[in-house]
N, CA, C and O of each residue as an XYZ file, in Angstrom:
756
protein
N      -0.434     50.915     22.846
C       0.597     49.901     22.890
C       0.164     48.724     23.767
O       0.008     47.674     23.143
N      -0.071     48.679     25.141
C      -0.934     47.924     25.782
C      -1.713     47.182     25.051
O      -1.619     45.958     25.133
N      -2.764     47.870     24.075
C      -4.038     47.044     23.434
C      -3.441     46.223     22.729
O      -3.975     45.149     23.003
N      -2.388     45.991     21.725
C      -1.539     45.966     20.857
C      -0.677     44.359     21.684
O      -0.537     43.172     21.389
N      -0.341     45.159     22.664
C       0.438     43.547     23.691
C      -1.039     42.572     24.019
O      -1.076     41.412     23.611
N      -2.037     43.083     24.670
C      -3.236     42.094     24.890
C      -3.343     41.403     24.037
O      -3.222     40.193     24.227
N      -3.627     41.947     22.707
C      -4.106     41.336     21.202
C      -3.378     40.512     20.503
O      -3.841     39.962     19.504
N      -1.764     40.248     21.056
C      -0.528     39.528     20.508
C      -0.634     38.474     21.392
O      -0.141     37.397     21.056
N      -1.373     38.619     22.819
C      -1.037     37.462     23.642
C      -2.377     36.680     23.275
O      -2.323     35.450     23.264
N      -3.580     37.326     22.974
C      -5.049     36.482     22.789
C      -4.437     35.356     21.683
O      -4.638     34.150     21.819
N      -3.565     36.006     20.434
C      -3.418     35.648     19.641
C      -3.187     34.296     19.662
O      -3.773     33.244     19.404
N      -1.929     34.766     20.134
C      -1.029     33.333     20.383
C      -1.095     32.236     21.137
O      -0.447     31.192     21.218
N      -2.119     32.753     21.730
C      -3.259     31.700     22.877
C      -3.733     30.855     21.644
O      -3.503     29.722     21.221
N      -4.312     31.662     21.355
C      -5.386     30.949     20.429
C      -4.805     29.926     19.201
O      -5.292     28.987     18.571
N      -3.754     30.488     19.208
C      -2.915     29.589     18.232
C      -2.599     28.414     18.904
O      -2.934     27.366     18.350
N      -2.007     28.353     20.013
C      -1.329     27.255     20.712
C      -2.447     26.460     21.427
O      -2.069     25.418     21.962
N      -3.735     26.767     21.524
C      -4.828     25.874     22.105
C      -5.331     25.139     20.786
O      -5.735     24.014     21.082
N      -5.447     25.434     19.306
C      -5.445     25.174     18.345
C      -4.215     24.188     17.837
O      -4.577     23.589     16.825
N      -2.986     23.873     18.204
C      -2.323     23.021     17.903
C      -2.665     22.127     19.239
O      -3.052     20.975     19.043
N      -2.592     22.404     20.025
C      -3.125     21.331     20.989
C      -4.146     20.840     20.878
O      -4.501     19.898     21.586
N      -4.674     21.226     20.202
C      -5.941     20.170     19.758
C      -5.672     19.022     18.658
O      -6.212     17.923     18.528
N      -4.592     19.687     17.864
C      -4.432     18.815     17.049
C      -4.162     17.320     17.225
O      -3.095     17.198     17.827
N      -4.986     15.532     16.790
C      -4.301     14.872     17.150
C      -3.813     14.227     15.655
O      -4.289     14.409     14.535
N      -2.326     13.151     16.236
C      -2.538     12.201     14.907
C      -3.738     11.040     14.114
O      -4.875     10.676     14.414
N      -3.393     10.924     13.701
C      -4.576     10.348     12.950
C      -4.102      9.520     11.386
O      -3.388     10.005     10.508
N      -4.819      8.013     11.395
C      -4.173      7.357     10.488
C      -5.884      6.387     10.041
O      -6.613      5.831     10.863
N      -6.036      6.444      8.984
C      -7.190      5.231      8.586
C      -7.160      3.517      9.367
O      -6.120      2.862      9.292
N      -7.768      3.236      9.717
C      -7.525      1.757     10.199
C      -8.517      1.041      9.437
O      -9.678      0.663      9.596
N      -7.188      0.973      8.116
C      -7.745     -0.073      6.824
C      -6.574     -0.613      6.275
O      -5.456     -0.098      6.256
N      -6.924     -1.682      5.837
C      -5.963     -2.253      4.480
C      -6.480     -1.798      3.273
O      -5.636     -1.709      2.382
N      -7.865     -1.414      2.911
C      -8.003     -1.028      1.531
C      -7.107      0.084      0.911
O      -7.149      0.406     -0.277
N      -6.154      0.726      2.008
C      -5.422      2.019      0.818
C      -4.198      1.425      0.365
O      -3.529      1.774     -0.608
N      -3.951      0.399      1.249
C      -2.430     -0.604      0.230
C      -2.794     -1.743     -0.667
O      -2.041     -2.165     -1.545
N      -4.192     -2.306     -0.363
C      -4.518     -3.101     -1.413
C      -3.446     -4.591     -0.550
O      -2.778     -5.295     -1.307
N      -3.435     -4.744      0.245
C      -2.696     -6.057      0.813
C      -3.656     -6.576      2.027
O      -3.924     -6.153      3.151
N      -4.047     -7.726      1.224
C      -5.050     -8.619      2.024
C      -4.380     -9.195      2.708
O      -3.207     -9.527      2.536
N      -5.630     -9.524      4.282
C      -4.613    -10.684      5.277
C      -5.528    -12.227      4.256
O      -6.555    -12.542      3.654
N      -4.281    -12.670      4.669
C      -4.430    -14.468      3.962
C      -4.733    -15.799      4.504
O      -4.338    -15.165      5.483
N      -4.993    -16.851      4.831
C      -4.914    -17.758      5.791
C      -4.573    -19.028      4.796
O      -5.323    -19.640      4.035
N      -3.186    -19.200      5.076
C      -3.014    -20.768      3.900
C      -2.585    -20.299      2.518
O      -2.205    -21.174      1.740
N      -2.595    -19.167      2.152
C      -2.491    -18.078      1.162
C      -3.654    -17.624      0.120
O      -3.580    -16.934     -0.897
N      -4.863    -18.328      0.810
C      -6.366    -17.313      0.322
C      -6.544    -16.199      1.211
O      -6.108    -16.072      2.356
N      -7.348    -15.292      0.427
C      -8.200    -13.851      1.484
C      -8.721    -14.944      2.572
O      -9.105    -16.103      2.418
N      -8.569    -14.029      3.880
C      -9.611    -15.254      4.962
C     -11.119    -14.294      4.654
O     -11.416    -13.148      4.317
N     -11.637    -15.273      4.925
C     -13.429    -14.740      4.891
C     -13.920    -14.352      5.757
O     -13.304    -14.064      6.784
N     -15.407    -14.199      5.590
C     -15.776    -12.916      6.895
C     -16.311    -14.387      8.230
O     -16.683    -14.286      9.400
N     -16.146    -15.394      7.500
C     -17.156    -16.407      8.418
C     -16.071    -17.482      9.481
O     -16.400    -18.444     10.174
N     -14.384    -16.714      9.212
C     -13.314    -17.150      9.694
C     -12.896    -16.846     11.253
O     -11.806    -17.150     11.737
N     -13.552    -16.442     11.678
C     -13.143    -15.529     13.193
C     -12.006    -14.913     12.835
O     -11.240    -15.262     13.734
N     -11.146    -13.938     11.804
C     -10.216    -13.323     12.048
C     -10.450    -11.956     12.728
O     -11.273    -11.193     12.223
N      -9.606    -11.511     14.126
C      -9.692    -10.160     14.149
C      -8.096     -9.909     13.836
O      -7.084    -10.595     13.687
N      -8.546     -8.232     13.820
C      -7.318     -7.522     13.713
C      -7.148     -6.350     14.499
O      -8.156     -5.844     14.992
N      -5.983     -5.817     14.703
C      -5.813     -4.547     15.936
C      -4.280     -4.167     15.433
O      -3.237     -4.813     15.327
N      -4.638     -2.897     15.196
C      -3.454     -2.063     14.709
C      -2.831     -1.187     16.116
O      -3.481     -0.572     16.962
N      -1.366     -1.377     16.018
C      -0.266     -0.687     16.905
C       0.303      0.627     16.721
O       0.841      0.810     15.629
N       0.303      1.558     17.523
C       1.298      2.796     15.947
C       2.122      3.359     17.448
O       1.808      2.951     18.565
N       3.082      4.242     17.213
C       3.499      4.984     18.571
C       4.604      5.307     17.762
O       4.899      4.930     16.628
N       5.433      6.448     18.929
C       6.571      7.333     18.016
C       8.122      6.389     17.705
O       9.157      6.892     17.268
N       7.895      4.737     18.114
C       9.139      4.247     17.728
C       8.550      2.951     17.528
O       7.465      2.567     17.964
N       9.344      2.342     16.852
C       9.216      0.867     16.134
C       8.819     -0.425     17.672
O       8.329     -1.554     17.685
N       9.333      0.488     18.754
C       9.495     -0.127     20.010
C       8.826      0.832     21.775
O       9.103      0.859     22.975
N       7.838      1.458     20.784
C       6.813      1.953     21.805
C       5.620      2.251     21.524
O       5.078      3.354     21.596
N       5.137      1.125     21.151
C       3.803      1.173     20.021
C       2.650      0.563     20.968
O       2.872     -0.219     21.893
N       1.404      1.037     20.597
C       0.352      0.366     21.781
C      -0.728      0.272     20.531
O      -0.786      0.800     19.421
N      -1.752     -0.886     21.438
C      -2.922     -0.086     20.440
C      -3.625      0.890     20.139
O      -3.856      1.671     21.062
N      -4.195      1.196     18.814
C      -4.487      2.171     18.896
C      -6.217      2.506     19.160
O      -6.921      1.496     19.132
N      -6.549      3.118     19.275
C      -8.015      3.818     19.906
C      -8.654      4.752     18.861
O      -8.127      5.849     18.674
N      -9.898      4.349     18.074
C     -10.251      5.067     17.361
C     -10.652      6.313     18.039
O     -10.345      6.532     19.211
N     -11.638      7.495     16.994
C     -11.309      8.898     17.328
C     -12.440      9.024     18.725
O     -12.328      9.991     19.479
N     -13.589      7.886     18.989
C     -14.389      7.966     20.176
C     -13.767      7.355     21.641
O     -14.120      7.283     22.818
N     -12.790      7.023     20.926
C     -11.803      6.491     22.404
C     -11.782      5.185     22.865
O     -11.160      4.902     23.889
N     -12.305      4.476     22.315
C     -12.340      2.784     21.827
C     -11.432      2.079     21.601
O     -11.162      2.412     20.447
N     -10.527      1.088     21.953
C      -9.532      0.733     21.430
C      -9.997     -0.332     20.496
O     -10.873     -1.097     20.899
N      -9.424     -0.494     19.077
C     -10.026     -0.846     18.251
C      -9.351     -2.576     17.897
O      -8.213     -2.706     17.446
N     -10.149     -3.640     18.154
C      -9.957     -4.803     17.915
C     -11.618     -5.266     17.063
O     -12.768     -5.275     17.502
N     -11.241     -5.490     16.170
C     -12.403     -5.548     14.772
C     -12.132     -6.688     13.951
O     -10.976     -6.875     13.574
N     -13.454     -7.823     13.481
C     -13.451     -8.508     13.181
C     -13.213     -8.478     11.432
O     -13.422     -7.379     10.918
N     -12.824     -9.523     10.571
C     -13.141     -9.095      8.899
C     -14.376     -9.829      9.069
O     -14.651    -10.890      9.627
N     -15.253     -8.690      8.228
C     -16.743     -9.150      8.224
C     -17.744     -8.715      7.329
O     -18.972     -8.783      7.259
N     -16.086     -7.880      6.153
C     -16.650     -7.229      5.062
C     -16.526     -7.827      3.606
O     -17.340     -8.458      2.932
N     -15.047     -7.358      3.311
C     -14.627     -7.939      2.176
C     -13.776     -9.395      2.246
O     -13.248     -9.333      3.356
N     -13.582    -10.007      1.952
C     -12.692    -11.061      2.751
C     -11.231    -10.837      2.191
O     -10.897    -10.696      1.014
N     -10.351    -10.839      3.455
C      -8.933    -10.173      3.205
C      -8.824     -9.193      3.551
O      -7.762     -8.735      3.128
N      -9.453     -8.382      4.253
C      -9.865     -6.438      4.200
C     -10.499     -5.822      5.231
O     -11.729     -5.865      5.233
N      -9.999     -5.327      6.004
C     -10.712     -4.988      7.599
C     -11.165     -3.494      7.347
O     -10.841     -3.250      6.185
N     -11.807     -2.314      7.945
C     -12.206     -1.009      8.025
C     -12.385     -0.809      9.653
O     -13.354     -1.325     10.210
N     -11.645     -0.221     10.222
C     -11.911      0.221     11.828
C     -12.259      1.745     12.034
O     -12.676      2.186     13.104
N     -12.045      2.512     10.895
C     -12.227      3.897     10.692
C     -11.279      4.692     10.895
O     -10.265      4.830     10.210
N     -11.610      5.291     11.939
C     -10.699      6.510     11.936
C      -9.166      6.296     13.408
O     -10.129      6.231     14.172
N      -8.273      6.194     14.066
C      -7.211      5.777     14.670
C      -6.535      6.809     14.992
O      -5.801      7.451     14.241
N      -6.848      7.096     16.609
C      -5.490      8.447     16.838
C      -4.290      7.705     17.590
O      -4.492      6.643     18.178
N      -3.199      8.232     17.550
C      -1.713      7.882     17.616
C      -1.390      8.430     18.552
O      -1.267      9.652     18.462
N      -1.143      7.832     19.716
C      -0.343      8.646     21.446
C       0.561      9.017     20.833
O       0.843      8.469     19.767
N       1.394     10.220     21.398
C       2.452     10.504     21.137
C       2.935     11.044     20.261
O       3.764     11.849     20.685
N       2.854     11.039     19.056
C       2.679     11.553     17.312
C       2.587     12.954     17.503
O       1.745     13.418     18.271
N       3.333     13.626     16.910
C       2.797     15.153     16.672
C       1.927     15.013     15.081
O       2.315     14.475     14.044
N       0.994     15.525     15.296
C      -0.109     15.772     14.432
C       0.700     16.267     12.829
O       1.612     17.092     12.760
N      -0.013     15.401     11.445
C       0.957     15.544     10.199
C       2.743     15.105     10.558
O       3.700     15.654     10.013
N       2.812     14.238     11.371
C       4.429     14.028     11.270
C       4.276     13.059     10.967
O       3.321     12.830     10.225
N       5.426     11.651     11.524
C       5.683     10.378     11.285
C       5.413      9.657     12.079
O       5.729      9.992     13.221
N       4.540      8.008     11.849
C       4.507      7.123     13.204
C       5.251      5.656     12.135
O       5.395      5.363     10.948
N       5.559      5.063     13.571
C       5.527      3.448     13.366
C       4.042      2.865     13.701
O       3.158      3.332     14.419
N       4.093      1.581     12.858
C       3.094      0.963     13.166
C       3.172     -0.417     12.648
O       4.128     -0.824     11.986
N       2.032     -1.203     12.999
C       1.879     -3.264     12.826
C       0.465     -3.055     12.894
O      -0.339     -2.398     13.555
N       0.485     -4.051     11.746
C      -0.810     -4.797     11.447
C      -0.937     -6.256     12.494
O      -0.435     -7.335     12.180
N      -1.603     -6.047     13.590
C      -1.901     -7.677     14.101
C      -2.971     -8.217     13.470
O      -4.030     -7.615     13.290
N      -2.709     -9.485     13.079
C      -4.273    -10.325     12.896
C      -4.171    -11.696     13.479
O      -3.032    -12.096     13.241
N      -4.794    -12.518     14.080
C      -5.107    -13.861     14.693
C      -6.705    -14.004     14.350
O      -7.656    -13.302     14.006
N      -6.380    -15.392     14.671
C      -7.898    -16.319     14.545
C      -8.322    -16.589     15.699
O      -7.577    -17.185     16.477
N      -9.677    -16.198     16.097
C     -10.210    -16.213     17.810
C     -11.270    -17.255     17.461
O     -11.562    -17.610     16.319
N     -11.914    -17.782     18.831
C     -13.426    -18.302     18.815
C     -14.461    -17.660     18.675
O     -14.335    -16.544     19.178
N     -15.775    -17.887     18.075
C     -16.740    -17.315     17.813
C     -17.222    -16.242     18.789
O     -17.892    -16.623     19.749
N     -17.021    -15.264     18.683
C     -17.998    -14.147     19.810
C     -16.581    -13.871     20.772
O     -16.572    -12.978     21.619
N     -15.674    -14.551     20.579
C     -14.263    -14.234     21.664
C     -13.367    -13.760     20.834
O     -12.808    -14.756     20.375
N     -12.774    -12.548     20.243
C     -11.874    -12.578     19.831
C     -10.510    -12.570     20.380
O      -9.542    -12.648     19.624
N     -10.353    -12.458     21.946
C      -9.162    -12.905     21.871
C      -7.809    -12.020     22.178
O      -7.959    -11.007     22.862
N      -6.694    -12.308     21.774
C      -5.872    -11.726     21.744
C      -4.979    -11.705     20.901
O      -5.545    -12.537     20.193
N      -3.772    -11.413     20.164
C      -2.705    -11.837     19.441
C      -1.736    -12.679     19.676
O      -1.129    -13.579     19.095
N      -1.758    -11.985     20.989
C      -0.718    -13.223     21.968
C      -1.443    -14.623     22.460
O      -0.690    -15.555     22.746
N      -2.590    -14.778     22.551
C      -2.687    -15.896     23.132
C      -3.197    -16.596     21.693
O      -3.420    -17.737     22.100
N      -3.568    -16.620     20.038
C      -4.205    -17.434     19.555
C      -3.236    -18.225     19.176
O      -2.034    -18.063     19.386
N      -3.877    -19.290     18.480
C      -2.789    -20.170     17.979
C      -2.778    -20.362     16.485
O      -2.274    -21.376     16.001
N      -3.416    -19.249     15.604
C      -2.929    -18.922     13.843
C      -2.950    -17.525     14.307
O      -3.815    -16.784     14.771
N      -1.553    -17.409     13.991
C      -1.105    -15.800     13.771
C      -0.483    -15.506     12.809
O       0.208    -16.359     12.252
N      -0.567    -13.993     12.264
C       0.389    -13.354     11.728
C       0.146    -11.875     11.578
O      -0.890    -11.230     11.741
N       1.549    -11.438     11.172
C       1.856     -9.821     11.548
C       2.648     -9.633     10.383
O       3.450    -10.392      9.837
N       2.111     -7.974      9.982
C       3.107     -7.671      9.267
C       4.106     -6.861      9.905
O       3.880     -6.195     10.916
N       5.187     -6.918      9.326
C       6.160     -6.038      9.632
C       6.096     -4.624     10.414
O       5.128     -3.865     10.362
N       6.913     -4.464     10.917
C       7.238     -3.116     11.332
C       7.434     -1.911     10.461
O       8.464     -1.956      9.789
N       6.565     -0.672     10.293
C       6.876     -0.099      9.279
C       6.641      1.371      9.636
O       5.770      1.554     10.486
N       7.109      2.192      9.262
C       6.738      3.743      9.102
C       5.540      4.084      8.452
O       5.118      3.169      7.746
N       4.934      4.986      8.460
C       3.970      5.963      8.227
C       3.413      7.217      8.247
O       3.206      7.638      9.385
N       3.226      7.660      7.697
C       2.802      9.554      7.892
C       1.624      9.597      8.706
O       0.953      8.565      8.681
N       1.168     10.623      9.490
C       0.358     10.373      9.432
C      -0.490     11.587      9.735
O       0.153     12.519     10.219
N      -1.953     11.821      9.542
C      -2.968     12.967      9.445
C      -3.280     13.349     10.426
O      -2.965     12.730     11.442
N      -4.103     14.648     10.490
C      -4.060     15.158     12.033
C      -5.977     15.643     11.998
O      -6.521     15.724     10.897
N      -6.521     15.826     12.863
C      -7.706     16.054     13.051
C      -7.585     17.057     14.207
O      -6.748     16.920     15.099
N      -8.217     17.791     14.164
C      -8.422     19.180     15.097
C      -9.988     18.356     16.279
O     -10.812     17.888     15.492
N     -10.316     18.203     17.330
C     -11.433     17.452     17.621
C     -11.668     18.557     18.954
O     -12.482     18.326     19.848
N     -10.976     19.540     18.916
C     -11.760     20.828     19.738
C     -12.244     22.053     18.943
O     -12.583     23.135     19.421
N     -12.223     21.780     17.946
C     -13.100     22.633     16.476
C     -14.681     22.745     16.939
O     -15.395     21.886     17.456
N     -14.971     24.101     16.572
C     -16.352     24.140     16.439
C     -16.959     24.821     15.582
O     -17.097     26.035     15.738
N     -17.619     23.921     14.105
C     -18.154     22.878     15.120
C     -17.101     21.183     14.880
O     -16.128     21.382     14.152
N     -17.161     20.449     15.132
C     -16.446     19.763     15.116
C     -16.412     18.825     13.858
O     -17.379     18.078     13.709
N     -15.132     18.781     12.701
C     -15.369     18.211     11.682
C     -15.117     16.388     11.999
O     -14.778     15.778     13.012
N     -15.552     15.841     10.283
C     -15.463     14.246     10.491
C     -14.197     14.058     10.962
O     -13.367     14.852     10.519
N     -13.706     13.006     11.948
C     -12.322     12.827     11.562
C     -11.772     11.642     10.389
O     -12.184     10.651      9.785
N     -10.475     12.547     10.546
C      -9.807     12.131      9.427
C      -8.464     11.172      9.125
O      -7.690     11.476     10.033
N      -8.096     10.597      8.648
C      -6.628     10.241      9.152
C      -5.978     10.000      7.328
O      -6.570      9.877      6.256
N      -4.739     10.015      7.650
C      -3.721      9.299      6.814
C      -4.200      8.124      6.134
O      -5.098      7.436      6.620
N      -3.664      7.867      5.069
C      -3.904      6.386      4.146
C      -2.921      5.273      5.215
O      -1.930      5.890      5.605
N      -2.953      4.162      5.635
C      -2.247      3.246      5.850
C      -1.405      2.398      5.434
O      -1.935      1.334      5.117
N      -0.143      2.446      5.290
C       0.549      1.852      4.089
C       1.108      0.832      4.094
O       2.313      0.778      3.846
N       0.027     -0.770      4.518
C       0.867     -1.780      4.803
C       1.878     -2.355      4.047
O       1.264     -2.760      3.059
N       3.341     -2.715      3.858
C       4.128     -3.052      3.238
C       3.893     -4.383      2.651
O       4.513     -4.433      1.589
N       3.439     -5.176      2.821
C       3.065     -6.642      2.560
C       1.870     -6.965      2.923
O       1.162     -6.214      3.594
N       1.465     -8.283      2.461
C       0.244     -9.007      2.795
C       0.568     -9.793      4.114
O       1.593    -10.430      4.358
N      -0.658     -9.585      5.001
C      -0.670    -10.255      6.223
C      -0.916    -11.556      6.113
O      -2.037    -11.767      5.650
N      -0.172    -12.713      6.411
C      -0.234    -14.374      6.177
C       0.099    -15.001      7.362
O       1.223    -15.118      7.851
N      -1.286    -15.515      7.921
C      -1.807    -15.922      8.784
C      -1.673    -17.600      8.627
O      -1.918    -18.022      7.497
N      -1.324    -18.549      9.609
C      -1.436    -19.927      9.137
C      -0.095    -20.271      7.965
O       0.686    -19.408      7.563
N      -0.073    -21.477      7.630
C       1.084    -22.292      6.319
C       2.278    -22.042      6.796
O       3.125    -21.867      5.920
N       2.823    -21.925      8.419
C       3.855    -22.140      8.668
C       4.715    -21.061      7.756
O       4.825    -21.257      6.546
N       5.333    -19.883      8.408
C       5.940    -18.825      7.547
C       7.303    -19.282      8.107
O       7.439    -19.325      9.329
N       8.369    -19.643      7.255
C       9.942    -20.081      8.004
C      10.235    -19.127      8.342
O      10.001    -17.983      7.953
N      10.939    -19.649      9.331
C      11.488    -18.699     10.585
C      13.272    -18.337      9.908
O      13.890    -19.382      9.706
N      13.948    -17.232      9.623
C      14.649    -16.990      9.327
C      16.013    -16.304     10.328
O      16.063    -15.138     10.720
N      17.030    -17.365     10.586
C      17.734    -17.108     11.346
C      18.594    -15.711     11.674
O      19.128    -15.050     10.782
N      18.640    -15.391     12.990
C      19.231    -14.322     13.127
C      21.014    -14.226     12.656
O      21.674    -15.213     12.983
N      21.529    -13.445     12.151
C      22.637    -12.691     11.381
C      24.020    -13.586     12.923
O      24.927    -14.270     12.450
N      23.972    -13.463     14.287
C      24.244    -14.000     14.961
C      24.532    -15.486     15.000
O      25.655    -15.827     15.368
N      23.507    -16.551     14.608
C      22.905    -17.347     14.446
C      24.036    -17.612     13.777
O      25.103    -17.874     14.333
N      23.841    -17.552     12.412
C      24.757    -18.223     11.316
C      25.986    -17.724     11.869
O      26.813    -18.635     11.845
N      26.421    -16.757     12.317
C      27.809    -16.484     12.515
C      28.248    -17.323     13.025
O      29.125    -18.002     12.491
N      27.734    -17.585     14.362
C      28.161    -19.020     15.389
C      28.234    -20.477     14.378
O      29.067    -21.368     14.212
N      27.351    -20.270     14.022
C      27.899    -22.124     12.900
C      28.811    -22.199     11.789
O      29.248    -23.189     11.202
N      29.109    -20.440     11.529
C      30.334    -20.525     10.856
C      31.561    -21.110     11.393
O      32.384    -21.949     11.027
N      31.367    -20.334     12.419
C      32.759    -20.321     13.760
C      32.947    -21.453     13.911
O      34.013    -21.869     13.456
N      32.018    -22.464     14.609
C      31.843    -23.694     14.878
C      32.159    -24.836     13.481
O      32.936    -25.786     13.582
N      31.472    -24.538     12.359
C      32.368    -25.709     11.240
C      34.058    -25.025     10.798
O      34.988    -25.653     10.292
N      34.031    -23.931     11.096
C      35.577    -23.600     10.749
C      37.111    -24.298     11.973
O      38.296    -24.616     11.876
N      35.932    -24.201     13.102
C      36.544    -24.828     14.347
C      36.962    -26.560     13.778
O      38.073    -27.050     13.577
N      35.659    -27.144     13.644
C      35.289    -28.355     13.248
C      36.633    -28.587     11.856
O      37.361    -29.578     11.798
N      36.667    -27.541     10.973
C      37.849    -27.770     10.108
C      38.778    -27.880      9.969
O      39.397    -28.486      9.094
N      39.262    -27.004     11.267
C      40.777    -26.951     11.484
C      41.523    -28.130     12.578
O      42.655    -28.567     12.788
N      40.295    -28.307     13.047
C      40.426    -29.559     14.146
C      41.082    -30.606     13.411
O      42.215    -31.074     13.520
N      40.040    -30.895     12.570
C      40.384    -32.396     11.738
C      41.872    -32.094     11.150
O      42.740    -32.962     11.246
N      42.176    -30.659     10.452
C      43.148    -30.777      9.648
C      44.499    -31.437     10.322
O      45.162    -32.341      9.812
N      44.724    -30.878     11.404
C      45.661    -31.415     12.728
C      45.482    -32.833     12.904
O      46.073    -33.422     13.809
């Protein structure tokens, strides 16, 4: 009975050091949605200084960048297809391994050899805020397989540059309702 309890606890060791290994994991590409970033509304080219740096974390509003699977945080130029970045492989803080993340596509235009930041360039654009599944890679395996991640599922094309209108907040219009209805009843008096 003893041997029997040892052999239930190795077990379950072994199980639970095995999910702890597990991390999330998501592709850091646009090629699996097929939605190019744009500049002016062409693919930008590889000879454009665009980089890009993908966000993911467990809420729409605790997202960082993310760090491919060597521990790199990944800010990567297009320098392939034009419209189309590849950063490889992307693990997700926080994520339980095969569940759900949020995530954003950043892209800006930097100076040659500087790419920069998102926040500081001056042609930006982002896509939306969006959900995602995402894949899990075991990286205390031995021996240790490729990693792997999830397809990336950007919702739209990233459009960088041509002035994107700014669309007022739901607030916004309420108040200028208020205000010409004010304005209406005024006069009627």
């Amino acid at each position: 009975m003893k041997k029997l309890a040892i052999l239930a606890a190795l077990t379950l060791m072994s199980l639970s050091a095995t999910c702890l290994a597990q991390k999330a994991t998501v592709n850091l590409n646009n090629f699996d949605s097929n939605m190019a970033i744009t500049l002016n509304g062409a693919p930008v080219g590889i000879d454009q200084n665009i980089f890009v740096q993908v966000l993911g974390g467990t809420s729409a509003t605790s997202m960082s960048p993310l760090a491919a699977t060597d521990g790199t945080t990944k800010v990567f130029p297009i320098n392939q297809v034009p419209g189309f970045f590849d950063g490889g492989v992307g693990v997700v803080p926080g994520v339980a391994a095969g569940g759900n993340g949020f995530f954003q596509v950043q892209a800006w235009q930097g100076a040659p050899g500087n790419p920069g930041t998102f926040a500081a360039s001056k042609i930006t654009g982002s896509s939306a805020v969006f959900p995602n599944k995402v894949g899990s890679w075991n990286d205390a395996a031995v021996p240790q397989p490729p990693p792997t991640g999830e397809q990336l599922v950007i919702p739209g094309v990233i459009a960088l540059g041509g002035g994107i209108p700014g669309v007022p907040e739901p607030s916004t219009i309420a108040l200028g309702l208020l205000g010409a209805g004010a304005l209406l009843i005024r006069r009627r008096k």
